[in-house]
N, C-alpha and C positions, 0 to 999 in steps of 0.2 A: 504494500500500500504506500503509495506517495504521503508526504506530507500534507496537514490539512490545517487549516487556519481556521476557526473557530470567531466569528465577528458576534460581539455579545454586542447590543446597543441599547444605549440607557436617555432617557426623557429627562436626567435629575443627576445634579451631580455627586450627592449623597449616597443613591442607588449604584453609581459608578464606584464611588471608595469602597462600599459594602461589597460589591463584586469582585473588588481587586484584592481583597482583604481575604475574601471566599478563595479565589483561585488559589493566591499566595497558598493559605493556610492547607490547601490539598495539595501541598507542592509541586505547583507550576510555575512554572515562568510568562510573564507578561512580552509581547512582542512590542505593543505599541497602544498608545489613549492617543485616539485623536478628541479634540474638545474645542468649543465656540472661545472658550477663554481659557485661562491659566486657572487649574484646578489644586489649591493649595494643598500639600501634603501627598499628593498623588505620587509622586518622586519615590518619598520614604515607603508608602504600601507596595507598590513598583518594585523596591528594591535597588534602584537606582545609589549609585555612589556618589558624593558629591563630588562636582568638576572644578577644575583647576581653573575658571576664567578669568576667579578673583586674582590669581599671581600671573596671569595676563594682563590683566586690566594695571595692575602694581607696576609694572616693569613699562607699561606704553607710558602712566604718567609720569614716572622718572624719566624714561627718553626725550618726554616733551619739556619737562623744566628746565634738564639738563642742556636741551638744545634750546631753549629758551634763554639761559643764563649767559650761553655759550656766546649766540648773538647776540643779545642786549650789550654784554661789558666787552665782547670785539668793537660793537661800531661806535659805544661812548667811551667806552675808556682808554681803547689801544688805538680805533682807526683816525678816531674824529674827536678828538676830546674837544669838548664847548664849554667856554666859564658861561652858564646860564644860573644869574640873580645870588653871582656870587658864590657859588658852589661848585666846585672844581670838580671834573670827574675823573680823575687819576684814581681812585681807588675803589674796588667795588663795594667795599663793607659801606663807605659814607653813603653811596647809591641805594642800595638793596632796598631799600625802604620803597622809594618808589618806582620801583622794577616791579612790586610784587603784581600791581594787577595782572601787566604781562605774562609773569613766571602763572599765574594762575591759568588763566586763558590757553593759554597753552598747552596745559598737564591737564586741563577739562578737553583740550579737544584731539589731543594725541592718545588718551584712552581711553575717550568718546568712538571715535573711528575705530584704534586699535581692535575695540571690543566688539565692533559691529561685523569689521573684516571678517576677524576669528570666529565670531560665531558661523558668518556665513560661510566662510570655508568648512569649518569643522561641520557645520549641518549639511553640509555639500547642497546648499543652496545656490544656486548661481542664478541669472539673468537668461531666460528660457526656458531653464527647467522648473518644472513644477512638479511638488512633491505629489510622492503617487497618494492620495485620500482617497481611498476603499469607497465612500459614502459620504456626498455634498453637503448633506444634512448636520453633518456634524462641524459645519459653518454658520450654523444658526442656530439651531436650540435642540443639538442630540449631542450624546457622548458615546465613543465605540473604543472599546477594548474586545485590544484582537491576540488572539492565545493561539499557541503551538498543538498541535495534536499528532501523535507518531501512530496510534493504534486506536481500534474502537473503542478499547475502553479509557485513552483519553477523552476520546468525544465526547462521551456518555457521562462520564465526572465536570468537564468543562460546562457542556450544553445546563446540568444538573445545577451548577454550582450557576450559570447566568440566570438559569429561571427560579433560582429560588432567590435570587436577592431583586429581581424586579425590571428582568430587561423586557422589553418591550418588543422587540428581533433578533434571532440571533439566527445566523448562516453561516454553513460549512462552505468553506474555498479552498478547495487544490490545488495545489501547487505544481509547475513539473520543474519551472524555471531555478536557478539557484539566485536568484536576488533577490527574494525574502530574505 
C-alpha cells in the first residue's frame, strides 16, 4: 500500500488543538495545519522545535549597526570632518550620541529584511511558487490537519481520532509522488 495522507478538517480552532492533541497522544506525527490565521500553541501540540530565527534576526541587526557605525564615523570623522556649532568631529565617542537615530534605523531595517529573506528562503517560498494548500477553505474560516498513514490501521486510528474530536471532513489522499 502506498502512503496515505489523512486530511482531518476542523470549522474551530479549538476542535483543531483537540485533534492534534488526539493524534499526538496515539503517536502520530502531524504532517502539516494549514489555518486562516496563526493558531497559538499549535507549534508545541505539533511537536515542532523551536527555530533558530531569533539568532538570525541577532546577527542581521548587528550587521546593520555595525555597518551603520562603520559609515557614519568614515564620512564624519575620517573622510569629511565638519566643525558644525562648534563640535569637532574627530572623535567618535563625542558623536555617538547623535548617530544613534541612524545606528537604530539601520539594525531595524537590516533585521527587518534579514528576517523576511530567511524566512522566505527557508519556507522555500519564492515569487511564482505557490504553496501546494490541499483545501482553499482553509483561507477563510476552516483549519486542516493532514496526518501520515503507512497501513489500515493507521487510517482507522487517525480517521477515529479526527471524528471524535469534531472535524467536520476528513479525506484519505494517496500519494505515489515523493514530495510529500
Amino acid at each position: 500500500m502506498s502512503k496515505v495522507f489523512v486530511h482531518a478538517l476542523y470549522d474551530d480552532d479549538d476542535k483543531l488543538k483537540d485533534g492534534a492533541r488526539k493524534v499526538r497522544e496515539l503517536g502520530y506525527s502531524i504532517k502539516e495545519v494549514f489555518s486562516p490565521f496563526p493558531v497559538h500553541g499549535i507549534d508545541k501540540i505539533m511537536g515542532l522545535n523551536r527555530t533558530r530565527i531569533s539568532i538570525c534576526c541577532f546577527i542581521y541587526g548587528v550587521t546593520g549597526f555595525s555597518l551603520a557605525l562603520w559609515m557614519i564615523s568614515y564620512m564624519l570623522v575620517y573622510d569629511w570632518p565638519i566643525d558644525i556649532g562648534g563640535k569637532p568631529n574627530f572623535t567618535i565617542y563625542h558623536n555617538l550620541p547623535s548617530w544613534i537615530p541612524v545606528l537604530f534605523e539601520s539594525t531595524v531595517f537590516c533585521a527587518a529584511h534579514g528576517m523576511a529573506i530567511t524566512f522566505l528562503l527557508r519556507s522555500w517560498l519564492f515569487p511564482g511558487v505557490s504553496p501546494k494548500n490541499p483545501d482553499p477553505r482553509t483561507t477563510d474560516d476552516h483549519f486542516l490537519m493532514v496526518t501520515t498513514a503507512y497501513n489500515d490501521q493507521d487510517i482507522t486510528a487517525l480517521v477515529g481520532a479526527a471524528n471524535a474530536t469534531g472535524a467536520v471532513e476528513i479525506t484519505k489522499v494517496e500519494s505515489h509522488d515523493s514530495h510529500h
